[in-house]
One Martini backbone bead per residue (centre of mass of N, CA, C, O) as a GRO file, in nm:
protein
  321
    1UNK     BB    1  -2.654   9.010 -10.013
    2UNK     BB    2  -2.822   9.202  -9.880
    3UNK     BB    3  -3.098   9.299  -9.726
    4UNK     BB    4  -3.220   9.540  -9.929
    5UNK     BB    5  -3.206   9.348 -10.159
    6UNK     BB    6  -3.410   9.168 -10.128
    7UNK     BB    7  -3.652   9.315 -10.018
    8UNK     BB    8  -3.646   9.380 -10.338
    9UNK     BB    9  -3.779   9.066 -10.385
   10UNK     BB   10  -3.983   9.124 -10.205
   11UNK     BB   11  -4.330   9.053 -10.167
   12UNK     BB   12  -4.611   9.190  -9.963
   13UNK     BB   13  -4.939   9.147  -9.901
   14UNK     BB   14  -4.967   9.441  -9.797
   15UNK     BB   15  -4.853   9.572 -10.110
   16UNK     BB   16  -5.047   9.487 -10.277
   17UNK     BB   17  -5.149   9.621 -10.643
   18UNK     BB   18  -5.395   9.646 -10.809
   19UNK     BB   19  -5.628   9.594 -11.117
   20UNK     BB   20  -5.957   9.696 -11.186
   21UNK     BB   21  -5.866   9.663 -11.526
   22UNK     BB   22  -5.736   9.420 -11.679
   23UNK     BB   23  -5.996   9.312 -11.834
   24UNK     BB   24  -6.274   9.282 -12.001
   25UNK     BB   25  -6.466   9.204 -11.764
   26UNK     BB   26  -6.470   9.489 -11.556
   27UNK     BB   27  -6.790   9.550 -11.641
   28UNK     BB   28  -6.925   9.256 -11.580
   29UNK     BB   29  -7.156   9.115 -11.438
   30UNK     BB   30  -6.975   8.926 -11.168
   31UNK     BB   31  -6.654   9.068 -11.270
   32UNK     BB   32  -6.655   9.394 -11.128
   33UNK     BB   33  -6.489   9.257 -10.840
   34UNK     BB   34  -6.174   9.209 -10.945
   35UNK     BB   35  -5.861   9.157 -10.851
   36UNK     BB   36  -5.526   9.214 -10.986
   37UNK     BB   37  -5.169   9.081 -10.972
   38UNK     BB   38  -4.847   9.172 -11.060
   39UNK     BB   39  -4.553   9.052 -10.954
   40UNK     BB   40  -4.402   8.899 -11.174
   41UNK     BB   41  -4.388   8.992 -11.446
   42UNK     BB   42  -4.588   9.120 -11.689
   43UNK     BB   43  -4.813   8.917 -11.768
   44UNK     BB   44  -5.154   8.956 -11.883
   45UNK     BB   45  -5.250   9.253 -11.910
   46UNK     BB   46  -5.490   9.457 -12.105
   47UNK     BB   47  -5.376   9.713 -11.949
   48UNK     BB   48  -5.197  10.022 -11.809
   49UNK     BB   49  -5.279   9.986 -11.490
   50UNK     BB   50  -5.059   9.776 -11.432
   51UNK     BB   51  -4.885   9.658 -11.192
   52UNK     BB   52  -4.527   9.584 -11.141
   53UNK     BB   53  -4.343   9.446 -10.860
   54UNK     BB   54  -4.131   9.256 -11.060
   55UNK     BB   55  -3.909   9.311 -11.331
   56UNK     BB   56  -3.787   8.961 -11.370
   57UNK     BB   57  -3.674   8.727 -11.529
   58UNK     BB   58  -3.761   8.374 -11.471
   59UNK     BB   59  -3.957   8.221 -11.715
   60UNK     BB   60  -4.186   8.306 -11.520
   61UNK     BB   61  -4.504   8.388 -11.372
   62UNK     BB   62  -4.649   8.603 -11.116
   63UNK     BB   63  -4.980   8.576 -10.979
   64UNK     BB   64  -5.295   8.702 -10.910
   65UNK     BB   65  -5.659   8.655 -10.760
   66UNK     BB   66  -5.921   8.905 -10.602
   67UNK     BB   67  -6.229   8.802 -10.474
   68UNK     BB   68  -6.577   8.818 -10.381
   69UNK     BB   69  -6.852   8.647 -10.363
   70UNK     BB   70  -6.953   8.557 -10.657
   71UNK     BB   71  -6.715   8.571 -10.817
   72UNK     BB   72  -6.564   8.614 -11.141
   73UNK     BB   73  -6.406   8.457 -11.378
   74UNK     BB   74  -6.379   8.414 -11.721
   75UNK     BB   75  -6.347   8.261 -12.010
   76UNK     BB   76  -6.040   8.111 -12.100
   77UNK     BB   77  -5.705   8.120 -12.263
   78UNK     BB   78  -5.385   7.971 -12.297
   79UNK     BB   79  -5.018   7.911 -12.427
   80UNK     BB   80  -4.973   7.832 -12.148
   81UNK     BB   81  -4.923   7.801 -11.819
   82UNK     BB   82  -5.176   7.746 -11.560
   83UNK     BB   83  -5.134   7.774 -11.182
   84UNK     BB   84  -5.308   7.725 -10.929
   85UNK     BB   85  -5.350   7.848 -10.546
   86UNK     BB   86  -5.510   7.842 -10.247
   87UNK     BB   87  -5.502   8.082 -10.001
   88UNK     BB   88  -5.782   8.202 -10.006
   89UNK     BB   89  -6.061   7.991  -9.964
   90UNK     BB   90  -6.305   7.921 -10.212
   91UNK     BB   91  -6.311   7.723 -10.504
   92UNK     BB   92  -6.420   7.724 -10.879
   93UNK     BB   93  -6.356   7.523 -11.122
   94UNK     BB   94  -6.377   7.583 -11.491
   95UNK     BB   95  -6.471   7.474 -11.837
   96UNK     BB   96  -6.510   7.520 -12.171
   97UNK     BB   97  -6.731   7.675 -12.368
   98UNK     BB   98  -6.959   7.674 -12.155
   99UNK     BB   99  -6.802   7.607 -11.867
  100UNK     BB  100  -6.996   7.238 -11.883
  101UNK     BB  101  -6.735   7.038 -11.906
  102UNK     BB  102  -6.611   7.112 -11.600
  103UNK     BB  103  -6.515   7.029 -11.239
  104UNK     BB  104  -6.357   7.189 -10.919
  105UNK     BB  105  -6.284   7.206 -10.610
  106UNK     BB  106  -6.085   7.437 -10.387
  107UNK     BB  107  -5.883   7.450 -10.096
  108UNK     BB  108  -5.676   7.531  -9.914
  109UNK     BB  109  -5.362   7.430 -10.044
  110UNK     BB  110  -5.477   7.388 -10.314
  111UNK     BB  111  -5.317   7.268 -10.684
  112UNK     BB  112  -5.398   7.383 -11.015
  113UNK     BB  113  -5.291   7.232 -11.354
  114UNK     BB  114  -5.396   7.372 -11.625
  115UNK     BB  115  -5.473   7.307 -11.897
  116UNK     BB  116  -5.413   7.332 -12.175
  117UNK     BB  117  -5.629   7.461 -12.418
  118UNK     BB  118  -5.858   7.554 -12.204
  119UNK     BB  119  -6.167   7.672 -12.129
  120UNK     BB  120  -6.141   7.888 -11.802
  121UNK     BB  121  -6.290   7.909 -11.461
  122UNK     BB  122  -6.328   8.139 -11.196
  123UNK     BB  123  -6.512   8.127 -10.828
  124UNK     BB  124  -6.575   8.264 -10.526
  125UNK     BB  125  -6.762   8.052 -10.267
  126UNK     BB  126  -6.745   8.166 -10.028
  127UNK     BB  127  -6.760   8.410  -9.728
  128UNK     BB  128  -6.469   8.551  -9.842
  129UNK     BB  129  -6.192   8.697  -9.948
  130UNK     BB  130  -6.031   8.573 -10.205
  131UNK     BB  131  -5.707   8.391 -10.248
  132UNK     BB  132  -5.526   8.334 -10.530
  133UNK     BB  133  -5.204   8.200 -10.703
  134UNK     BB  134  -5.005   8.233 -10.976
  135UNK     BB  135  -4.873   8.058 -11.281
  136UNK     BB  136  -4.675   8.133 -11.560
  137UNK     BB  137  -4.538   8.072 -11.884
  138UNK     BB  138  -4.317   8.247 -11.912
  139UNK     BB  139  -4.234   8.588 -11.988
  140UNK     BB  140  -4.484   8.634 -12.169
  141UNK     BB  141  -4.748   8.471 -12.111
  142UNK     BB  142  -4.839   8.368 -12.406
  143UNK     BB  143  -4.979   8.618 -12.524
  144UNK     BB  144  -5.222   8.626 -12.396
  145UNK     BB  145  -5.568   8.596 -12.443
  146UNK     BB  146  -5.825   8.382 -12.471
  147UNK     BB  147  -6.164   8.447 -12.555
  148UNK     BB  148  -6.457   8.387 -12.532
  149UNK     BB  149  -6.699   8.527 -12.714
  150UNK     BB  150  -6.925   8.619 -12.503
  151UNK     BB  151  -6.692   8.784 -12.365
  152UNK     BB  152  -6.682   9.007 -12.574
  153UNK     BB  153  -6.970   9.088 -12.619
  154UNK     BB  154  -7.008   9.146 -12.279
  155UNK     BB  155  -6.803   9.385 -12.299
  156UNK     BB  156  -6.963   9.559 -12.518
  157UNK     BB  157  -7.241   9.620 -12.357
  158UNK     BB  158  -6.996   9.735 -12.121
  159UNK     BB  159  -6.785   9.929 -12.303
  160UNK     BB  160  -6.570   9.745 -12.374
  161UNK     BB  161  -6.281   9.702 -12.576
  162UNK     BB  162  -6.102   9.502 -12.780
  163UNK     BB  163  -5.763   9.461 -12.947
  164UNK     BB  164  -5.573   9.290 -13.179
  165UNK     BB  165  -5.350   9.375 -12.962
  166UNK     BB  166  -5.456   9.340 -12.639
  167UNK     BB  167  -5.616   9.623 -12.596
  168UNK     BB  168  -5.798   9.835 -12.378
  169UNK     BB  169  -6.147   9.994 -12.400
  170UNK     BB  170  -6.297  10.276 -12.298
  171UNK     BB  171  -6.586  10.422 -12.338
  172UNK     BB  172  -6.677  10.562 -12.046
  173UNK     BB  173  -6.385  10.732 -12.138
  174UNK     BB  174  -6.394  10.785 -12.446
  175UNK     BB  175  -6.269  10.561 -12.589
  176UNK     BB  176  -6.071  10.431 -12.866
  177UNK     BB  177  -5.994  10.330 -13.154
  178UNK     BB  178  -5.712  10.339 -13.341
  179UNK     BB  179  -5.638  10.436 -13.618
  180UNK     BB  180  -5.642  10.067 -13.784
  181UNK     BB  181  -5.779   9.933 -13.549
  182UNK     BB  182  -5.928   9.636 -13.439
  183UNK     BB  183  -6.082   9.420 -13.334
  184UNK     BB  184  -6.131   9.163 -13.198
  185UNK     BB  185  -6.177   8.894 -13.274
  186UNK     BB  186  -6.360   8.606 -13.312
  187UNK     BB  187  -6.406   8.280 -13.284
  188UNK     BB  188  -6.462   8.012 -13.472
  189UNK     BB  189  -6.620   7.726 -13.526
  190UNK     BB  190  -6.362   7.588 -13.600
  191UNK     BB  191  -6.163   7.694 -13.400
  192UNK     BB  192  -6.343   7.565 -13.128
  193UNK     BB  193  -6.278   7.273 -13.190
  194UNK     BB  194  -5.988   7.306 -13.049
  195UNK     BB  195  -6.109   7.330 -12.745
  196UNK     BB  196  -6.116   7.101 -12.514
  197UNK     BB  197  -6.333   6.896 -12.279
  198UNK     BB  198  -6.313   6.769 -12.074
  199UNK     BB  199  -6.385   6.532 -11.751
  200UNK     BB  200  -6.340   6.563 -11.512
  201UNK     BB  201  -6.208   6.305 -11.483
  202UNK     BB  202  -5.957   6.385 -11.659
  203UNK     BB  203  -5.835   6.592 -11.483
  204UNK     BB  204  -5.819   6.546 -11.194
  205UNK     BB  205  -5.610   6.317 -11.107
  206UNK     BB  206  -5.370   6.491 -11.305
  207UNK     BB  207  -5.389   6.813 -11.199
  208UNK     BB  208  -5.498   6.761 -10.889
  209UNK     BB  209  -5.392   6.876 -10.556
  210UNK     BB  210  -5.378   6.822 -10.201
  211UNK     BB  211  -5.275   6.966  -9.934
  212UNK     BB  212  -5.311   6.678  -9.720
  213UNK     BB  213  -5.117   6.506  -9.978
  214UNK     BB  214  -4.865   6.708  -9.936
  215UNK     BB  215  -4.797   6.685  -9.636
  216UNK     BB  216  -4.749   6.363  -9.656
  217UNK     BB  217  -4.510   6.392  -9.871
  218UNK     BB  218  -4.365   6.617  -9.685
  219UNK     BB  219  -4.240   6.448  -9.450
  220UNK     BB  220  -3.902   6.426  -9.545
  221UNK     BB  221  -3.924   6.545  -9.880
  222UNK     BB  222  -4.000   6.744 -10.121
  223UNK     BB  223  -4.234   6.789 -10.271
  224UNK     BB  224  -4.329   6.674 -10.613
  225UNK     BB  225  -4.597   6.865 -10.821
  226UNK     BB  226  -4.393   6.966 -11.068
  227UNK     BB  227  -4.225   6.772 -11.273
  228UNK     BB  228  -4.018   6.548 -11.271
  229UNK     BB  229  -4.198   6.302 -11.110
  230UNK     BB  230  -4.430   6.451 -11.058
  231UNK     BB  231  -4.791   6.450 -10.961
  232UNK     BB  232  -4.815   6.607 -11.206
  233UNK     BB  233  -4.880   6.683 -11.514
  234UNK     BB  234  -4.588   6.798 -11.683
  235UNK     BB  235  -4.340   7.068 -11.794
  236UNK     BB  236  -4.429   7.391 -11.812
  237UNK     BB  237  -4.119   7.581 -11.721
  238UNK     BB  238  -4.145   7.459 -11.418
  239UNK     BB  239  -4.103   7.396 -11.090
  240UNK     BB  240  -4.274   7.221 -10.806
  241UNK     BB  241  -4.293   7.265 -10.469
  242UNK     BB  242  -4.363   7.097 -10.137
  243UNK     BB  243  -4.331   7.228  -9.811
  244UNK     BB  244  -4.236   7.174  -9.481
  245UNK     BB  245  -4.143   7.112  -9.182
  246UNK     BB  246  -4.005   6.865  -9.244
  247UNK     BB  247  -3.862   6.935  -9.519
  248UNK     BB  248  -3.693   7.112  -9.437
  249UNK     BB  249  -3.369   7.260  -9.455
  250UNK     BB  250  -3.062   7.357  -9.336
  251UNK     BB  251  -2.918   7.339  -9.600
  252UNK     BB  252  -2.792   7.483  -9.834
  253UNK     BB  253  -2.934   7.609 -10.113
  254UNK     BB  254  -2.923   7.603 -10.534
  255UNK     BB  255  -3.012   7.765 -10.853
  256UNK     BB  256  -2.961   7.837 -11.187
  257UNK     BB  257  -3.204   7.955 -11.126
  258UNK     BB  258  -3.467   8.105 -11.038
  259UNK     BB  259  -3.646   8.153 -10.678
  260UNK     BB  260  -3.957   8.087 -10.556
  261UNK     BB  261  -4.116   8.202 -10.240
  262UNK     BB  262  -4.472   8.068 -10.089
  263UNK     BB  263  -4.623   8.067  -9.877
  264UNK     BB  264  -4.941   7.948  -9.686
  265UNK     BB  265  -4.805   7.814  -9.389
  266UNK     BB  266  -4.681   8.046  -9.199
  267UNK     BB  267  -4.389   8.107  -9.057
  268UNK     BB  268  -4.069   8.237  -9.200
  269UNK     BB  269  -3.675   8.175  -9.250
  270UNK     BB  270  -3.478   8.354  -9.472
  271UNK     BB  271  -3.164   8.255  -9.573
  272UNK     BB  272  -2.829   8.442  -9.644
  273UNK     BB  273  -2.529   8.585  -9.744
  274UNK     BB  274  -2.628   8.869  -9.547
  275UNK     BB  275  -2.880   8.734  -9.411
  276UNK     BB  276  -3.258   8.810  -9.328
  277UNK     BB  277  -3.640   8.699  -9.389
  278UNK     BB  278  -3.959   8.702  -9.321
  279UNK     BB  279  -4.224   8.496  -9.401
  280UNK     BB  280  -4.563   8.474  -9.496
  281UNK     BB  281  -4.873   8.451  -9.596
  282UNK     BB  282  -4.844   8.600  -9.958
  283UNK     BB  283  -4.546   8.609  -9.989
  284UNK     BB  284  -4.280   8.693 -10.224
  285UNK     BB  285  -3.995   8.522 -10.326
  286UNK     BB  286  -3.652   8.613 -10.480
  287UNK     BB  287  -3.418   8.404 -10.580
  288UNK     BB  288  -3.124   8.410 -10.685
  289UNK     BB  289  -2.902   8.280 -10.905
  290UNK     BB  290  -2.655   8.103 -10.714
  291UNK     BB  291  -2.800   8.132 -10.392
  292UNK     BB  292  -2.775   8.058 -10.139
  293UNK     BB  293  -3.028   7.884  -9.924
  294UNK     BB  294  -3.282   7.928  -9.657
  295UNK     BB  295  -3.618   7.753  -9.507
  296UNK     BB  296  -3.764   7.816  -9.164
  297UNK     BB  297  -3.941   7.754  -8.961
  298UNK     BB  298  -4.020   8.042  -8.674
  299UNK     BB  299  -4.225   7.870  -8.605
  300UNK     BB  300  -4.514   7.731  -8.403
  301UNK     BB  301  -4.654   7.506  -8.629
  302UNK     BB  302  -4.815   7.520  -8.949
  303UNK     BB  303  -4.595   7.447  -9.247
  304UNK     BB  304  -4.554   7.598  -9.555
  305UNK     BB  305  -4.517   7.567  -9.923
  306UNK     BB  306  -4.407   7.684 -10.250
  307UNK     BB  307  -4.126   7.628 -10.481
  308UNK     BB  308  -4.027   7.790 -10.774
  309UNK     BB  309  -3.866   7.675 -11.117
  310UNK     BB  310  -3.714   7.655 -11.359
  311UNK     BB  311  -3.594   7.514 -11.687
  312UNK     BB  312  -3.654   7.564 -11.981
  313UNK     BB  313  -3.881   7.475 -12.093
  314UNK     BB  314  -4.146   7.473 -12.222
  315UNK     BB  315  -4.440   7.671 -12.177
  316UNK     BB  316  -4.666   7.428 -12.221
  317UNK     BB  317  -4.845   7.201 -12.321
  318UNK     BB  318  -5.122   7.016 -12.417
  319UNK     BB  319  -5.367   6.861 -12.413
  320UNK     BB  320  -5.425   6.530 -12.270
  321UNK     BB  321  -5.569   6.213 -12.246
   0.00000   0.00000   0.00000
């Protein structure tokens, strides 16, 4: 592979390129400042403005969301893996149906495997634009969004439809819904019984790792931090490792599977038969199935990554207690 074709694997992160009309919440105040990208597959998104920086089937998909101070993502659920972790700033992330479930902070390179089937939102508490990444299980991204009834209604009084087909209209712009298509409908209350609340107390200890107890881990070899052994639970459908200055190792890797490489922190020197490449903290790396690759601290000071991987698995189980 040439140094060319590679580096259109990378994305790096002053090209990401957002979308400020992504969901149903882009004109509801408290969530009318964030910006959502679409790095690696489809995405989830409402809009027919989402940029799709690298649209090549991975098993799963990398997307990030960039907030201002205050600004929040509403409540929402998933039928497949949602994984953040925090590359710049503060969040604070809530569950349950009216969003006081529970919650937990998270600060840089901490990293939240949020339980499927479970209505949860996040805030950016910090005092500078934060930016989260996610990892989103499957190559459809679980089929769109399921939004708690609130978030549709409160959509609907500042201009925005969901169609039940989860294409958004904005009525701001003379948008209407087309002939046939009706809107989406609401969850009953009968069907919101069906998705669990648990507790702060059941959800950190098993789905929340923290940066400086993964540098702790991954101090002689890569911690694994989802999947098979991982530090958190579950399978869905990608292993997540992270790595540090120690335990990267110098002998060239490969997986049958594609391999995305995230930077947290330090500049990376990614190696393969035909070139090499830096990485900085926000860039996202694309390394093709059964490509011999290294990757390796190039300066000196704290060096982290994630290093993500498809597996073939169900693409994220549901919540259990």
């Amino acid at each position: 592979m040439t140094p060319q074709e590679m580096e259109a694997r990378i994305v790096r992160y002053g090209d990401l390129r957002p979308c400020r009309t992504a969901f149903i919440d882009a004109h509801t105040p408290g969530s009318n400042q964030k910006e959502n990208f679409t790095i690696i597959g489809g995405g989830v998104s409402e809009s027919k403005d989402q940029h799709v920086h690298i649209n090549i089937p991975h098993g799963f998909n990398i997307g990030a969301a960039g907030q201002p101070p205050k600004c929040r993502n509403s409540l929402h659920s998933h039928r497949t893996a949602e994984v953040f972790f925090v590359l710049k700033g503060r969040w604070r992330f809530f569950w349950g149906r009216w969003g006081t479930g529970g919650e937990v902070v998270l600060d840089e390179g901490d990293i939240f495997n949020i339980p499927t089937g479970i209505f949860r939102g996040f805030e950016n508490i910090g005092t500078d634009y934060g930016m989260i990444m996610a990892i989103l299980g499957g190559d459809d991204a679980g089929g769109g969004v399921i939004w708690a009834p609130q978030v549709i209604e409160d959509a609907r009084d500042h201009g925005l439809i969901l169609s039940e087909k989860g294409r958004l209209y904005d009525t701001k712009k003379g948008e209407i819904l087309p002939e046939g298509v009706k809107p989406m409908p609401l969850l009953t209350e009968a069907q919101l019984k069906a998705f669990p609340e648990p507790a702060t107390a059941e959800v950190v200890p098993h789905y929340v790792a923290r940066y400086w107890d993964l540098m702790a881990l991954a101090d002689k070899t890569p911690a694994r931090v989802i999947g098979e052994n991982g530090k958190l639970r579950d399978k869905p459908g990608f292993e997540v490792d992270f790595i540090n200055r120690n335990s990267a190792s110098q002998t060239p890797v490969r997986s049958a599977h594609p391999t995305v490489l995230m930077p947290v922190r330090g500049h990376w020197r990614l190696g393969w038969d035909g070139g090499a490449a830096t990485l900085a903290p926000g860039d996202t790396a694309s390394v093709p199935q059964d490509t011999p690759y290294t990757v390796l601290p190039s300066m000196t000071g704290e060096a982290s990554l994630y290093r993500v991987v498809g597996t073939g698995d169900p693409a994220g189980p549901s919540w259990r207690g």
